[in-house]
C-alpha angles and dihedrals in degrees: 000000000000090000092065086046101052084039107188093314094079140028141241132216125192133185121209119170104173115087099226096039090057093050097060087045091061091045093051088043087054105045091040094055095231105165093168098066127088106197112190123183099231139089129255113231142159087254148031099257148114110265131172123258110207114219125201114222101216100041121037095196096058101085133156137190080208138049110168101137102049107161133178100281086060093043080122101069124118119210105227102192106225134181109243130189140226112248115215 
C-alpha cells in the first residue's frame, strides 16, 4: 500500500469518485489507522465538468470515466453522470 511506502514522511491522495467505492476506501483508511492519506469523491480530469462514470453490474469495483468500447460483455453498465476537477 503506498501509504506504508511514503510512511509519515509523505502523503497520499486518492480519488474516488463512486459512492460506494468511497465509502469502502474511508472505511479501510479508518480501521487501518492510516493518518497520511486524503481520500476525495471526485474524478481527475483534464478539465472542471460533469463526465459519466460507467458501472459494471456484476462487479462494483470495476468502474470507468469512459466507456467507449462497450461491448457486449459490459451491456450491463449503467452511466452515472459526476462532477469531475481539473488537477493543477
Amino acid at each position: 500500500m503506498m501509504a506504508k511506502l511514503v510512511d509519515k514522511s509523505g502523503t497520499v491522495i486518492a480519488f474516488e469518485p463512486e459512492s460506494a467505492n468511497y465509502a469502502l476506501l474511508s472505511k479501510s483508511i479508518l480501521f487501518n489507522n492510516l493518518t497520511n492519506i486524503k481520500a476525495y469523491q471526485e474524478a481527475v480530469l483534464d478539465k472542471d465538468d460533469l463526465t459519466k462514470l460507467y458501472l459494471h453490474g456484476a462487479n462494483p469495483g470495476d468502474t470507468q470515466l469512459f466507456g467507449i468500447q462497450i461491448t457486449k460483455k459490459f451491456s450491463s453498465r449503467a452511466g452515472l453522470l459526476i462532477a469531475s476537477s481539473r488537477m493543477e
